[in-house]
Residue, then its C-alpha position, 0 to 999 in steps of 0.5 A: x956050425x950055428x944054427x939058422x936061428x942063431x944066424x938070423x941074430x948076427x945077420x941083423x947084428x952084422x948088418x947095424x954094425x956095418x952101418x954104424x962103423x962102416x959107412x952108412x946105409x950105402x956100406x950094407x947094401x953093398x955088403x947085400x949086393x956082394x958078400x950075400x949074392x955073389x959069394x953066400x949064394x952063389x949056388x941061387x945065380x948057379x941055379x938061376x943062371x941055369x935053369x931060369x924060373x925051374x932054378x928059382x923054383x929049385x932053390x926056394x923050395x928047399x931053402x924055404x922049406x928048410x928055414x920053416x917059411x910060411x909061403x906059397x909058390x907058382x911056377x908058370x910059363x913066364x913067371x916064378x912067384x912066392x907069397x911070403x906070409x910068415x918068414x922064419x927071418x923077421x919072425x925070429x927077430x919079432x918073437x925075440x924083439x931084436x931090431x938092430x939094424x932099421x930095415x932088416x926085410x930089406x936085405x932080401x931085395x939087397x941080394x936078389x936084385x943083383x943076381x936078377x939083374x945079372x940073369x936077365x929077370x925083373x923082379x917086383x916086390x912088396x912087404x910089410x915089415x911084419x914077414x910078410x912079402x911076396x916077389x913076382x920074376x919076369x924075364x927082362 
């Protein structure tokens, strides 16, 4: 198995590839929208299907804490949040100056969209490009 820090490499890699010799932009997103958020991580729509906001919470604490994320949480009533300010992800690819595919932070969006769709969430976003970002989730 490789480690987290080998992944982010190839993901970013994987991502130009598909982009160069498989149609564009339009190839990587769709690759974001269905490899990524319906099979890689179909245990995060299990998790947010189920539980809602309590199954974000469940899920990006462990992966965030896991991966080494700079971030901060709020679970309220009717919103889950993360304040990303020093994702491991792009921070890598920063540190070892590995820029393949053009928009690497946009993945995020590419694969949490769908799964917010499906479960019924609105989600708004901002980021810098630099690892920073932070998501707000909402019930449709």
């Amino acid at each position: 198995m490789i480690g987290v820090q080998d992944f982010i490499g190839y993901y970013d890699f994987t991502f130009e590839y598909l982009r160069r010799n498989h149609g564009g932009d339009p190839a990587v997103e769709e690759y974001w929208a269905q490899t990524i958020a319906f099979n890689s991580q179909a245990h995060a729509v299990k998790l947010i299907e189920e539980k809602g906001f309590e199954g974000m919470a469940e899920y990006w604490g462990h992966t965030l804490v896991s991966e080494k994320a700079g971030f901060t949480s709020e679970l309220g009533e009717d919103y889950f949040r993360i304040d990303m300010y020093d994702c491991p992800s792009k921070g890598f690819l920063i540190r070892k100056g590995q820029q393949e595919y053009h928009d690497y932070c946009a993945h995020c969006m590419g694969w949490m969209q769908p799964i917010m769709d499906r479960a019924g969430f609105s989600i708004e976003h901002e980021r810098n490009g630099r690892g920073q970002c932070w998501w707000l989730m909402r019930r449709k």
